[in-house]
N, C-alpha and C positions, 0 to 999 in steps of 0.2 A: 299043782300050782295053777291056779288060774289067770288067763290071758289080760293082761291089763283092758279095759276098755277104753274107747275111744268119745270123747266126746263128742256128740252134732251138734256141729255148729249151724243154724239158721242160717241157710243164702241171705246176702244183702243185695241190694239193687241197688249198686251206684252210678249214678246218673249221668250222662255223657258228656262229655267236655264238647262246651261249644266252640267254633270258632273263633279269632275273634273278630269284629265287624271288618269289613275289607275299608273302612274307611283306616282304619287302624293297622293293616294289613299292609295297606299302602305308602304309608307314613311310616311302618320300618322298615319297608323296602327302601325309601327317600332316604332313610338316616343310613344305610347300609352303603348304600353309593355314596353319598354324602362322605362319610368316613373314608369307604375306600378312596375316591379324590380327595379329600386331605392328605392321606397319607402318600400318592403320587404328588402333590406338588412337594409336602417337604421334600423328602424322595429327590425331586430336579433342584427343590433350593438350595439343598447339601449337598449338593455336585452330583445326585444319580446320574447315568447315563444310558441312555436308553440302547436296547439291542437292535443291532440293523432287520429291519424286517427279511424275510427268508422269500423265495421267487416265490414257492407257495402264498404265503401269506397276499403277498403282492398280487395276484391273478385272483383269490378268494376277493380281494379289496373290490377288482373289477367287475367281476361276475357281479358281486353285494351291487353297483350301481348298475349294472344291466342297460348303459349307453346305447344305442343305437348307432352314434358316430361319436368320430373320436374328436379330439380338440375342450375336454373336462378338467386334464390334469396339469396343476403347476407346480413351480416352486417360488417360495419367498427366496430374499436375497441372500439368506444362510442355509439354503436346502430343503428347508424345510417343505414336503410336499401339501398342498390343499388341492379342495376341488371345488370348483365354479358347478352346480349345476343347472338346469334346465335347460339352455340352448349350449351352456359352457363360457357364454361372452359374459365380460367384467363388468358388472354396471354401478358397486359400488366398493368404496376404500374400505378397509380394514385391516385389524392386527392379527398378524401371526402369533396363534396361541403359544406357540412354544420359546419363541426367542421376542415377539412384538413389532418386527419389523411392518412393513406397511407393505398389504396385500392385495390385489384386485385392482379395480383402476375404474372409467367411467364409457360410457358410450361404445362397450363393443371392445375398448384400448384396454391392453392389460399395463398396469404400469410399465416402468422400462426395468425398474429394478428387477421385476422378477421372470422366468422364464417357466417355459414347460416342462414337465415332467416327462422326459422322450419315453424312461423304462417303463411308467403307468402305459403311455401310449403304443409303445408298441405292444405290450399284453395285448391293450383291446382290440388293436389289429387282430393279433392270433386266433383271439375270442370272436371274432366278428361283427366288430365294430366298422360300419363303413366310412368312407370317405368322410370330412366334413364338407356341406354342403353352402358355410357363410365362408365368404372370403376371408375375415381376419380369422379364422378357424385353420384355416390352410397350412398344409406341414406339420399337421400334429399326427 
């Protein structure tokens, strides 16, 4: 009995897949965030509720801004924490992305509504954040 044979097949050369342009690249990276933030607000619209942040998390936060001095971190009137940065002083109003309350304040004055974030603050102590050195900065 003889061994069946095999047939050769001809190599092909198929030609390599390009990229595609990073303009395009770019533009599903947009639509991928894009998406993912749609799907966080529905998320908060349908009553999600977010996880309280862990100390880690919180001290990573700090480091991420690498303050020099402290007096950066607040809170809006519901908790919510934000940060001021470049000297930390408020110089204009704005809404609290998460709940809309009114945030920041003018000339150095943070509104009344809202206060500091002491737990950010004492991290950056930890971390080694110095003293603040403007007056309305003081106590943070």
């Amino acid at each position: 009995m003889s061994k069946p044979r095999c047939r050769q097949i001809a190599p092909t050369r198929v030609p390599p897949i390009k990229p595609p342009p990073l303009a395009c690249q770019q533009a599903h990276t947009l639509k991928c965030e894009s998406d993912r933030s749609d799907a966080l607000e529905e998320f908060l619209v349908k009553g999600g509720v977010y996880q309280p942040l862990s100390l880690q998390e919180r001290a990573d936060i700090v480091k991420a801004f690498g303050f020099s001095h402290r007096g950066h971190f607040y809170n809006c009137e519901n908790g919510h924490t934000f940060v001021i940065t470049e000297c930390g002083g408020a110089m204009e109003t704005a809404r609290c992305p998460e709940c809309r309350a009114p945030i920041g304040g003018s000339g150095h004055n943070l509104l009344s509504s809202n206060t500091r974030a002491t737990e950010f603050e004492d991290l950056a102590r930890r971390h080694g954040s110095a003293d603040p050195h403007w007056p309305w900065a003081r106590g943070a």
